[in-house]
N, C-alpha and C positions, 0 to 999 in steps of 0.2 A: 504494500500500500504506500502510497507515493504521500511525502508530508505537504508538500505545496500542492494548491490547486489553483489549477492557472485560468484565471477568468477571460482574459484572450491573449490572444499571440503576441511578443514583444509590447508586452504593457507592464506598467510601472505602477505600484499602489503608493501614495503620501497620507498619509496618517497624521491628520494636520489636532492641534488642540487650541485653545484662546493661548496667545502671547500673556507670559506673566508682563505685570508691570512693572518699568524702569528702578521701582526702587525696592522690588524681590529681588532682580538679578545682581546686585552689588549688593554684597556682606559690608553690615557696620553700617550702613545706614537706617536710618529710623521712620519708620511709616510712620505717617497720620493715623489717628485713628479719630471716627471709625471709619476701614476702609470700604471706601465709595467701588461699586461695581465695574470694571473696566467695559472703557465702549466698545470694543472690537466684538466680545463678545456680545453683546446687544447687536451687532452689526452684525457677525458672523452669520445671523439667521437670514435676513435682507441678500445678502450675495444670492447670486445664482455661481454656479459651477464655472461656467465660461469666465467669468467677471476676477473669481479666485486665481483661475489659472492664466490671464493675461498679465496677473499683478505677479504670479510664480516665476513667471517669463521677465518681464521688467527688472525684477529684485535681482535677476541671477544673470541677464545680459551687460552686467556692470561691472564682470570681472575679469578686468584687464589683468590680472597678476593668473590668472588659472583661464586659459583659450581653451582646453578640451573640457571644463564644464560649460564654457558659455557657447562653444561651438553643440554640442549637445543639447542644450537645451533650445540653441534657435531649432534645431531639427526634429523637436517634438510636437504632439500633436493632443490638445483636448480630446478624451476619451469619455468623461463622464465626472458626477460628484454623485457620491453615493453618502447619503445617510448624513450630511453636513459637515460632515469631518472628514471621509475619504477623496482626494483627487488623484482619477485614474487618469495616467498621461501614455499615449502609444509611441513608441519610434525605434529606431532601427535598435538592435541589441547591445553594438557597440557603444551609441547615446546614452541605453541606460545601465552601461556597467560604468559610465562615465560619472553617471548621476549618482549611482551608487556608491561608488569609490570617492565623488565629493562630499556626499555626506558622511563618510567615515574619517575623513576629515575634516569635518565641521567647516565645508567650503561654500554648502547650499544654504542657501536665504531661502526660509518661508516668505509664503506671502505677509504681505501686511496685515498686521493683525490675530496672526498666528505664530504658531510654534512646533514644528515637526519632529513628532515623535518616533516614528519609522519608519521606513519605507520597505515595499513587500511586493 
């Protein structure tokens, strides 16, 4: 029995969650309290799928220090949003071992507004 099931051919799952806010991510700094809801998530519902993945495309075509993620990425293709959190992206195999090996690197920019938990 095979662990992965492939929902189509050279496609890529993003496993996207709400962006913490700026002053989660840096240790030592001190919230407000009490804390106010972040908008992205309020927003997150509003997106349609295409809208997310033109902003995925944007975030990731700005990286002049890494050409085979950003060559990669122009070569991908909206494939769907599933369930408000997943963005499936289709392209050729090579694009997404590209994508894959960027975020094992921590080279891939979610969209705005989010925070990518894994890719599958």
């Amino acid at each position: 029995m095979e662990k992965f099931l492939q929902i189509a051919p050279h496609s890529l799952a993003i496993v996207l969650g709400p962006a913490d806010s700026p002053a989660e991510e840096k240790p030592g700094t001190v919230q407000p309290s009490p804390p106010v809801p972040t908008q992205p998530r309020q927003l997150a519902r509003h997106h349609i799928g295409y809208e997310i993945f033109a902003d995925f495309k944007a975030e990731n075509m700005q990286h002049f220090w890494n050409k085979k993620v950003t060559a990669a990425v122009a070569e991908t293709f909206f494939l769907g949003w599933i369930d408000e959190q997943v963005l499936l992206i289709q392209g050729k195999e090579e694009h997404l071992e590209a994508l894959r090996e960027g975020w094992t690197r921590r080279a891939l920019r979610p969209p705005s507004g989010f925070q990518i938990r894994c890719l599958g």
